[in-house]
C-alpha positions as CSV (number, residue, x, y, z in Angstrom):
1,X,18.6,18.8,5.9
2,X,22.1,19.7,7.0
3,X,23.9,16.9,9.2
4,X,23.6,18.1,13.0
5,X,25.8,15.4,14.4
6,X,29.5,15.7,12.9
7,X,31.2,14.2,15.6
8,X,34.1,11.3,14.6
9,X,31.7,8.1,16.0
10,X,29.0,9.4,13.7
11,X,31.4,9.5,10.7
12,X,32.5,6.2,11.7
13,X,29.3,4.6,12.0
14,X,28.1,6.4,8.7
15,X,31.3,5.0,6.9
16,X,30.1,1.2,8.6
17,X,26.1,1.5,7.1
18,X,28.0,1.6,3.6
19,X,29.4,-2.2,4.1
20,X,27.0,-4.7,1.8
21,X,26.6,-7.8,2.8
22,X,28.5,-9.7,-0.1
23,X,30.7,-7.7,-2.4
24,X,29.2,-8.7,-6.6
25,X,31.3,-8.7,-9.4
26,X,32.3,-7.1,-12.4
27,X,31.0,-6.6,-16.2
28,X,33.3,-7.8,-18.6
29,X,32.0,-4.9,-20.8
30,X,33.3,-2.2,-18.8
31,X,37.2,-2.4,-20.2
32,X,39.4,0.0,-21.6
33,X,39.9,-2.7,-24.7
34,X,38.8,-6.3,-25.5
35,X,39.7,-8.4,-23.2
36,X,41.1,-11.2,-23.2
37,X,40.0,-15.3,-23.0
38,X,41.8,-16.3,-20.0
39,X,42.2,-19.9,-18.7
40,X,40.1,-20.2,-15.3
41,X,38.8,-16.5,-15.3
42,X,36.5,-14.4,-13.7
43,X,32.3,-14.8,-13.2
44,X,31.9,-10.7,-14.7
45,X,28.7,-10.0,-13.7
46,X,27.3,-6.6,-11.2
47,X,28.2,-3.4,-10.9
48,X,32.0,-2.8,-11.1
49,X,33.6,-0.9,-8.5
50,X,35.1,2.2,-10.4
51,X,31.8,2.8,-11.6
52,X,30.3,6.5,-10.5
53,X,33.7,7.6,-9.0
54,X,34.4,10.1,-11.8
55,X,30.6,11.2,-11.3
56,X,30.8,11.5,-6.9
57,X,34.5,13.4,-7.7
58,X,33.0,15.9,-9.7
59,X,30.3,16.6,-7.3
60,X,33.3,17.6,-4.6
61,X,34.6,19.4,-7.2
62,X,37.8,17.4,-7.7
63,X,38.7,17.5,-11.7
64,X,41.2,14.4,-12.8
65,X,43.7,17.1,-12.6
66,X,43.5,17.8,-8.7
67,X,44.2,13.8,-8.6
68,X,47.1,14.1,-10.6
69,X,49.0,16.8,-9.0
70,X,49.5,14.6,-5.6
71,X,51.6,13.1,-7.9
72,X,50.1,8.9,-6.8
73,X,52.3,5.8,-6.3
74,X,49.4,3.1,-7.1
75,X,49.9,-0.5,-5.7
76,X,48.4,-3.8,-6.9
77,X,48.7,-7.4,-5.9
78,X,47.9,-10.3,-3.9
79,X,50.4,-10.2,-1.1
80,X,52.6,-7.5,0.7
81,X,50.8,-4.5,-0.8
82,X,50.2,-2.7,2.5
83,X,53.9,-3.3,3.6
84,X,55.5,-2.5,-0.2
85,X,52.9,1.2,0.5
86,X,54.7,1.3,4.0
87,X,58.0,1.3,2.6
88,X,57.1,3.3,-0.1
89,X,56.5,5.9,1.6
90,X,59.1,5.6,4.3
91,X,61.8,5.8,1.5
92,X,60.3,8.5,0.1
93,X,59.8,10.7,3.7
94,X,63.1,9.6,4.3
95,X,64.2,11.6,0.6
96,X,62.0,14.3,2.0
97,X,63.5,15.4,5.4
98,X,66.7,15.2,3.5
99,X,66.5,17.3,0.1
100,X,62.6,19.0,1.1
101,X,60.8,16.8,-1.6
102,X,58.5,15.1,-1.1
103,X,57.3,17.6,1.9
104,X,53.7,16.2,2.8
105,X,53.2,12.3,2.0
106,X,49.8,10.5,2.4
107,X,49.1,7.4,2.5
108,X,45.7,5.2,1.8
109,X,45.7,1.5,2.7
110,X,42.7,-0.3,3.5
111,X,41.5,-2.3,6.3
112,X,42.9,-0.6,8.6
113,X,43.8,-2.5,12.1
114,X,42.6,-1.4,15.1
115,X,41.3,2.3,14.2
116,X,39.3,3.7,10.9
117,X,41.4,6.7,11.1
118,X,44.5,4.5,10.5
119,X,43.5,4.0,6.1
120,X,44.4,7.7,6.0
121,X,47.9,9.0,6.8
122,X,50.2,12.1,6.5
123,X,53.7,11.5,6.9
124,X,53.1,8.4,8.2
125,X,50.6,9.2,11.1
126,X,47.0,8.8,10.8
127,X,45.2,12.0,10.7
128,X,43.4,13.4,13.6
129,X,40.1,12.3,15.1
130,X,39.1,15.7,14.1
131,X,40.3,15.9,10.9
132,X,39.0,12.7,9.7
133,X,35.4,14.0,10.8
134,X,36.1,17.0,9.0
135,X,36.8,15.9,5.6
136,X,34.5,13.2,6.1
137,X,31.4,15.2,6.3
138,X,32.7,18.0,3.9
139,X,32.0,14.6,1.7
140,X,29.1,13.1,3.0
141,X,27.1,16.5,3.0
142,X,27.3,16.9,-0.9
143,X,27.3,13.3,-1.8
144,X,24.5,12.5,0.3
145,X,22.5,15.4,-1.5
146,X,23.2,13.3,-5.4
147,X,20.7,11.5,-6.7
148,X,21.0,8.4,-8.3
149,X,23.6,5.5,-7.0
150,X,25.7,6.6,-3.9
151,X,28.8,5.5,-3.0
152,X,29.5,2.2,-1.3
153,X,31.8,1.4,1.9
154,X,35.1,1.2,0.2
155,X,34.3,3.9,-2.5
156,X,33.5,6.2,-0.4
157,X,36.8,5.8,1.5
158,X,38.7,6.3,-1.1
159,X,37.2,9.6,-2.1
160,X,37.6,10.6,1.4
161,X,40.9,10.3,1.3
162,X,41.3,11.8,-1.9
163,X,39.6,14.5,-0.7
164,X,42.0,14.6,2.7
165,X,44.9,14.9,0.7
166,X,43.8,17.5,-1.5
167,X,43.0,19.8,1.2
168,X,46.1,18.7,3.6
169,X,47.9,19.6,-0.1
170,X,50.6,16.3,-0.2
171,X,52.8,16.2,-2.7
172,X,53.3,12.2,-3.0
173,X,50.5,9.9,-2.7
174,X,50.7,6.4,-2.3
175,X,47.6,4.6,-2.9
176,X,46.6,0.8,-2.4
177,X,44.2,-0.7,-4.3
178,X,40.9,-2.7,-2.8
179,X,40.6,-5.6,-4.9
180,X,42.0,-6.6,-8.5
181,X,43.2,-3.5,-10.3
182,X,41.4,-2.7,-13.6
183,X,37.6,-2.9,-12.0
184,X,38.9,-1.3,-8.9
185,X,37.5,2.1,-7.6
186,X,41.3,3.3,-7.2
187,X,42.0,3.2,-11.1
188,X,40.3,6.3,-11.8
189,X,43.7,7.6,-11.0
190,X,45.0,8.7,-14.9
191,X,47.8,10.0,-14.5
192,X,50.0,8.2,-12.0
193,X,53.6,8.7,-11.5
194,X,54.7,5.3,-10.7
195,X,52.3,1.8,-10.7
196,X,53.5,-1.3,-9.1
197,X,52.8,-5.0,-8.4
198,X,53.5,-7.0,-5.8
199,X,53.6,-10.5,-5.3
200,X,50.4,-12.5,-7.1
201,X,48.4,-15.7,-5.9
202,X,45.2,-16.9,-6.3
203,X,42.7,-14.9,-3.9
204,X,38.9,-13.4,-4.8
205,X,38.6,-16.1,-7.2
206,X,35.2,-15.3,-8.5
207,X,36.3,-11.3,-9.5
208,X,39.6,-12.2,-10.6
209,X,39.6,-15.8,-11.8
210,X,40.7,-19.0,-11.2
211,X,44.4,-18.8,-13.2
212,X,47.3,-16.5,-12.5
213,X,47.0,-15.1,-16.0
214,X,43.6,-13.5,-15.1
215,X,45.4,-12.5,-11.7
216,X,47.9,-10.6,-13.6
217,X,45.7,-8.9,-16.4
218,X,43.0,-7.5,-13.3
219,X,46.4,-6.4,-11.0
220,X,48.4,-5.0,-14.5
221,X,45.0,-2.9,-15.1
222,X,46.7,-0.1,-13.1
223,X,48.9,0.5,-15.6
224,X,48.5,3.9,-17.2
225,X,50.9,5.4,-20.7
226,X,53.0,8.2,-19.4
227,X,54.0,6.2,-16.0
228,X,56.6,4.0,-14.5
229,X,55.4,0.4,-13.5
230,X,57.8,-1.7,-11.3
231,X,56.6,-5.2,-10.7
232,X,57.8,-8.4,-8.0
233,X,59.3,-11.4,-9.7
234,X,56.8,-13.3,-11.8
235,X,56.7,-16.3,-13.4
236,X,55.1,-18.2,-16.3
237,X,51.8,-16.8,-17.8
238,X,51.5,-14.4,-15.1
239,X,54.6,-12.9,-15.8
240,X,53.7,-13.2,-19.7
241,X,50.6,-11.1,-19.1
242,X,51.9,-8.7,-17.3
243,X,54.6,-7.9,-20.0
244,X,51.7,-8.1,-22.3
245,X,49.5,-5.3,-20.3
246,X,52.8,-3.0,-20.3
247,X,52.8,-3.0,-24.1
248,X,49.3,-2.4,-24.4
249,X,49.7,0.7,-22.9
250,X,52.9,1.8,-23.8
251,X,54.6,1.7,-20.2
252,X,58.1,1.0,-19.2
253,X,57.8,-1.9,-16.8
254,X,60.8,-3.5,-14.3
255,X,61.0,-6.8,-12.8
256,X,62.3,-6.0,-9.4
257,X,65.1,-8.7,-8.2
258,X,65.8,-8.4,-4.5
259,X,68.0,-5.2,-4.1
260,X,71.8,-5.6,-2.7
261,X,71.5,-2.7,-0.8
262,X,69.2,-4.2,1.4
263,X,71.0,-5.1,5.0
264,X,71.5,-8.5,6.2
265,X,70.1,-10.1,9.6
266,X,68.2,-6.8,9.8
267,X,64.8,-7.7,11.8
268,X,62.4,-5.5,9.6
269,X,63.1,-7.8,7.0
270,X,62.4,-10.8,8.4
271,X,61.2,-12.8,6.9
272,X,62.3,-13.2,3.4
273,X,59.3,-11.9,1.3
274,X,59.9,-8.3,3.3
275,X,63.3,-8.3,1.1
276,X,61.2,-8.6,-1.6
277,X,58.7,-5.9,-0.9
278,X,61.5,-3.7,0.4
279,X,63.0,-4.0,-2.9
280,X,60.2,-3.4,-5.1
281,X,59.4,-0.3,-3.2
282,X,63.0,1.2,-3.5
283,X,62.3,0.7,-7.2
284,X,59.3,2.6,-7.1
285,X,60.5,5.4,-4.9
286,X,63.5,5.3,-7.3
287,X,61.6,5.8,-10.7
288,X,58.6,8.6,-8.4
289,X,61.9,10.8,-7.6
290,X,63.5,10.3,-11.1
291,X,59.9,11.4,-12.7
292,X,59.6,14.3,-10.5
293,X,62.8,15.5,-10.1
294,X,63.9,16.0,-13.5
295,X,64.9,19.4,-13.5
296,X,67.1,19.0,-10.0
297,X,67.9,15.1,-10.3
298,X,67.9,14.1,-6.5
299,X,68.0,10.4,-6.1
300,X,67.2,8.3,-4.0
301,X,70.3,7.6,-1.6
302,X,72.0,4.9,0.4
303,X,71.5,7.1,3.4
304,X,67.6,7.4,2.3
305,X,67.2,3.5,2.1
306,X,68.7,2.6,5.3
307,X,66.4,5.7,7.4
308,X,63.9,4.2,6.0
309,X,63.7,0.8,6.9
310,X,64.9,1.5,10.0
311,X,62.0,4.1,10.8
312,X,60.0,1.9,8.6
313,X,56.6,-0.2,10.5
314,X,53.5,-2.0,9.9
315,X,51.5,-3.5,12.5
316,X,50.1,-6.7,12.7
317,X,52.1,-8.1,10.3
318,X,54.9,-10.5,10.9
319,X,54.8,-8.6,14.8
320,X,56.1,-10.0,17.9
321,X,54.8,-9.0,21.5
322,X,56.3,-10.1,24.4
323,X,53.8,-10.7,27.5
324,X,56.4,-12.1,30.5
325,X,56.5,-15.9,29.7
326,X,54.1,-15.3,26.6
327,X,55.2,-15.1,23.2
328,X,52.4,-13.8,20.5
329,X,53.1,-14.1,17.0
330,X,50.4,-12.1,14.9
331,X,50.4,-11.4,11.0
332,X,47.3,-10.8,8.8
333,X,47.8,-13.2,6.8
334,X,44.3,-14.2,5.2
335,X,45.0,-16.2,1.5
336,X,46.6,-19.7,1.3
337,X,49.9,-17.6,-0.3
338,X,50.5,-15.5,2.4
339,X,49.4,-17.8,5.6
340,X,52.0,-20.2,4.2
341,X,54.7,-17.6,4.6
342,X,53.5,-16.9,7.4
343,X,53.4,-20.2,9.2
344,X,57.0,-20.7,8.0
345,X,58.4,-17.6,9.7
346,X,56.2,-18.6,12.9
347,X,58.0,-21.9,12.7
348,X,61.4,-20.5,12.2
349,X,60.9,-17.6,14.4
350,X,59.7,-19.6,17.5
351,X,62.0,-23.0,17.1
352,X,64.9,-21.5,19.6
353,X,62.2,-21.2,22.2
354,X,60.4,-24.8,22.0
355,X,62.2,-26.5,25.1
356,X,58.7,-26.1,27.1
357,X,55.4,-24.2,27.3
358,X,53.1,-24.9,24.4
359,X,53.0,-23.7,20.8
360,X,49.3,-22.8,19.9
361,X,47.5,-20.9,16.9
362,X,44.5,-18.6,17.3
363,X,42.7,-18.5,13.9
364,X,39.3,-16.3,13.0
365,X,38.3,-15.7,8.9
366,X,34.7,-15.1,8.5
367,X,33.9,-14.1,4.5
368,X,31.9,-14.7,1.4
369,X,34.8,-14.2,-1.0
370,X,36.9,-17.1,-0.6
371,X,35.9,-20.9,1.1
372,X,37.4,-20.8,4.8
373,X,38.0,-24.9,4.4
374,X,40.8,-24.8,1.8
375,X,42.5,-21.9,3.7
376,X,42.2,-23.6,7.0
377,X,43.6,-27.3,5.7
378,X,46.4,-25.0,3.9
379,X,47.3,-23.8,7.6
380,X,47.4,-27.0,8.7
381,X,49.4,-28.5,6.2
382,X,51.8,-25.7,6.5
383,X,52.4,-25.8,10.5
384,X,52.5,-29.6,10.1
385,X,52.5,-31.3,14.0
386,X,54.5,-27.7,15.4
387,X,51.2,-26.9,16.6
388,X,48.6,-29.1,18.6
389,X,46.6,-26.5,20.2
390,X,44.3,-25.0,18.2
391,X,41.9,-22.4,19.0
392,X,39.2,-21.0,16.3
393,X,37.0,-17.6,17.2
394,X,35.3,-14.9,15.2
395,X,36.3,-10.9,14.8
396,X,34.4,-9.6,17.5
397,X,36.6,-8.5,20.3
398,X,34.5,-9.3,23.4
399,X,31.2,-10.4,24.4
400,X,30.4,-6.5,25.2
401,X,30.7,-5.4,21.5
402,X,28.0,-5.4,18.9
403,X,28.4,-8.2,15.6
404,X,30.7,-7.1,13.4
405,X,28.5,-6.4,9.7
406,X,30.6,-9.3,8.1
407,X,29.9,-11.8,11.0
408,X,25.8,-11.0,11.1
409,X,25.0,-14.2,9.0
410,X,28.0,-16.1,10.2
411,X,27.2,-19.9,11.3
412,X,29.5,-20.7,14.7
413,X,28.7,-24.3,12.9
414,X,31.6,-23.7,11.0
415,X,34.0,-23.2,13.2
416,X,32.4,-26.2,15.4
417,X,31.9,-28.4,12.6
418,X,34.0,-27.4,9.3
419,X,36.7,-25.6,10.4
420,X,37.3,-28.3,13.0
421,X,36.4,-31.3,10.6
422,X,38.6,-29.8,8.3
423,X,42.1,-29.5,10.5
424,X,41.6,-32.6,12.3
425,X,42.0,-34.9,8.7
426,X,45.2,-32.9,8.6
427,X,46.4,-33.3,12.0
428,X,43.7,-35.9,13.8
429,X,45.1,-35.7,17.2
430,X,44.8,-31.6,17.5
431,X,43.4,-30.4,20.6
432,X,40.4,-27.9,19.5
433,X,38.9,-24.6,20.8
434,X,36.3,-22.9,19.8
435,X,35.5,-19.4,21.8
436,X,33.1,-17.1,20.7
437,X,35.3,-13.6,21.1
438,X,38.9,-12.3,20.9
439,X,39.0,-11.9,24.2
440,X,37.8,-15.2,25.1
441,X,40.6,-17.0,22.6
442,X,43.6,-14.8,24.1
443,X,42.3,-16.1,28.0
444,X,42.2,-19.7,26.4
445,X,45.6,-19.6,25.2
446,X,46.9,-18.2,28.3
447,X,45.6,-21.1,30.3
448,X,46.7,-23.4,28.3
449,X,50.4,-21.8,28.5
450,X,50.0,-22.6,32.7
451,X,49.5,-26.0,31.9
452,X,52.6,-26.7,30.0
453,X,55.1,-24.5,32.2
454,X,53.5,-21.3,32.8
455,X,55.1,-20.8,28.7
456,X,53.4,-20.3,25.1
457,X,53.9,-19.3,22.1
458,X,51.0,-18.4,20.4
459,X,50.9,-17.9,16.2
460,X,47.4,-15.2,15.8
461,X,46.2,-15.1,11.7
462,X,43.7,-15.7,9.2
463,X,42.8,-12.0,9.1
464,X,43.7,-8.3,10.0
465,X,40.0,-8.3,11.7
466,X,41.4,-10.8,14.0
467,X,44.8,-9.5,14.6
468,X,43.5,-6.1,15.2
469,X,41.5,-6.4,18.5
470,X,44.3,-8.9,19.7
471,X,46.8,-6.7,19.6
472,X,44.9,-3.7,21.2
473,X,44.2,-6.3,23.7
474,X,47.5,-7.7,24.2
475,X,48.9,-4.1,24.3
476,X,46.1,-2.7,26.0
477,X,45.2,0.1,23.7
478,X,42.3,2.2,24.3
């Protein structure tokens, strides 16, 4: 039966009945070669995510070769991957209003912040409401028809974008992967022009493993013959494996050491590990132009570089909003890698501004893939006594709204009793919070700013489903 409702808010909750409940992991028979005993790896068992994304693409008609032509920058890694896709594909829009190549660039990322629409982007903004119902159920009505295993949430995102940016016809495609690399329903890509890896730590432990070598051999299973691969600094057996993947498949790889081009004191590269994503994307747009430009060698400029970071964005992370007397400090941070930065350029960013008022954190990460107790005592270990307001909260933006899928089986015990229990052996005299909502947390912090001068400075992370609905309602956005 044709779908009678094809309005955006039915795509959107269509898209939301595809989220499971636990995300399984993967077979260590489904490789492209043996691999490899690893020190602390991964628990492969379930259905791997690239599985059936061949099958669902040839039911839309899309042949391997339609996927090649949009001529895919693929990203990988633990931290910084959305921002390394941003610049990306600043530097190269930047190339493209200068010399006409690229013309069109899209751009998938995933989660997206405050609106679905936001994973799917060409030139930079997200496509339309309309457009994103459109290709949506262009999908949906033949998929939906398949027998057999359907796509799930993220899976079928992804071929929705594909699917976006074959019709809206882009000529460069960045593309971040979900989780890992190798297993990941992105790698069905076989032909990309560029791969690249940012910046590896331990996160999703029990698909990727427990070491930094199985890290790097999941993230370095992007790597396909035929294309550049560009890499952050590594070190030790990570680094070691990576070099070892690149051989395997024949692939001309670069360690990326922070570029001298890059500006100084410039406040898109603050802090220090944007220098370092900044860098390994103007290596990638670098080695995309000189792969597809071969028969008119345009470069990538100085001019290019320095457009592009100054037109270059990405909310919520390392963002600043200014409220009169209130400060808020939000970044997306959600593994013990990247809340640590994090924490240290809250620190840094907020010290000039300490005199009075109070310095508080607002904190929410509700999932099954990694223990919220080791993440939270990170936090608290890295702030040290610079915050003693603490407030803890869950995704869902106001009382108003319905459970977020992911919070459905959440315990508030564990903000009340673990998350709690587990900051205050860290820092015992910490003033705690807990509020139910988004909303609820921002009102708390802003009251407890009138107490100490009318002033705060409040540090918002642990997750992009917290710093979403903050922002929108900080800034008030519809």
């Amino acid at each position: 039966m044709p779908i009678m409702d094809k309005s955006y808010t039915r795509a959107v909750e269509l898209l939301n009945a595809r989220i499971r409940p636990q995300r399984s992991n993967v077979p260590a028979t489904l490789t492209t070669g043996p691999k490899p005993t690893l020190n602390g790896e991964a628990q492969l068992t379930g259905v791997p995510s690239i599985s059936g994304m061949k099958e669902w693409l040839r039911e839309l008609g899309h042949s391997p070769e339609d996927i090649n032509r949009l001529n895919i920058v693929h990203v990988a890694g633990t931290k910084g991957k959305g921002s390394t896709c941003a610049f990306i594909e600043s530097f190269l829009r930047s190339h493209g209003r200068r010399t006409g190549f690229p013309r069109k660039t899209g751009l998938y990322t995933s989660p997206h912040l405050i609106h679905p629409e936001e994973r799917i982007r060409i030139n930079f903004h997200p496509i339309s409401r309309d457009l994103f119902a459109q290709y949506f159920f262009e999908v949906e009505e033949i998929l939906s028809k398949g027998k057999g295993r359907r796509p799930r949430h993220l899976q079928l995102y992804f071929i929705f974008a594909l699917h976006a940016f074959i019709r809206e016809g882009v000529d460069a495609a960045i593309i971040e992967t979900h989780h890992g690399g190798e297993y990941d329903s992105t790698n069905i890509i076989e032909k990309p022009v560029v791969t690249c890896i940012t910046t590896l730590g331990l996160d999703h432990i029990q698909q990727l493993g427990s070491s930094l070598e199985s890290v790097a051999w999941h993230k370095a299973g992007i790597f396909k013959p035929g294309a550049r691969a560009v890499s952050a600094p590594s070190a030790g057996d990570a680094k070691s494996m990576i070099r070892a993947r690149a051989e395997e498949k024949g692939v001309s790889l670069e360690f990326v050491k922070q570029d001298p081009v890059l500006p100084e004191g410039t406040i898109p590269l603050k802090p220090d590990i944007l220098r370092t994503n900044c860098s390994v994307a103007i290596s990638a747009a670098r080695a995309f132009l000189e792969q597809t430009t071969r028969g008119e060698p345009s470069p990538l400029s100085d001019e290019d570089i320095v457009e592009g970071i100054k037109q270059w964005s990405w909310p919520g992370r390392f963002q600043i909003e200014v409220e009169g007397s209130n400060t808020w400090y939000l970044d997306g941070a959600h593994n013990e890698i990247s809340l640590t930065k994090a924490a240290e350029w809250f620190i840094e960013t907020a010290q000039p501004d300490t005199a009075i008022g109070a310095n508080i954190l607002i904190f929410a990460q509700i999932t099954k893939v990694r223990e919220g107790g080791p993440v939270v005592e990170c936090l608290a270990r890295a702030l040290g006594g610079y915050i003693k307001h603490v407030i803890f909260t869950t995704y869902r933006k106001n009382k108003d709204l319905e459970v977020r899928t992911e919070e459905k089986d959440f315990d508030m015990a564990q903000l009340h009793g673990g998350y709690t229990e587990v900051w205050k052996k860290v820092q015992p005299d910490a003033d705690i919070v807990i509020e139910e909502n988004v909303e609820g947390a921002l009102e708390a912090a802003r009251r407890i700013g009138e107490k100490h001068g009318g002033t705060m400075r409040t540090f918002v992370t642990g997750s992009q489903h917290l710093v979403g609905p903050a922002l929108q309602l900080i800034k008030n956005i519809p």
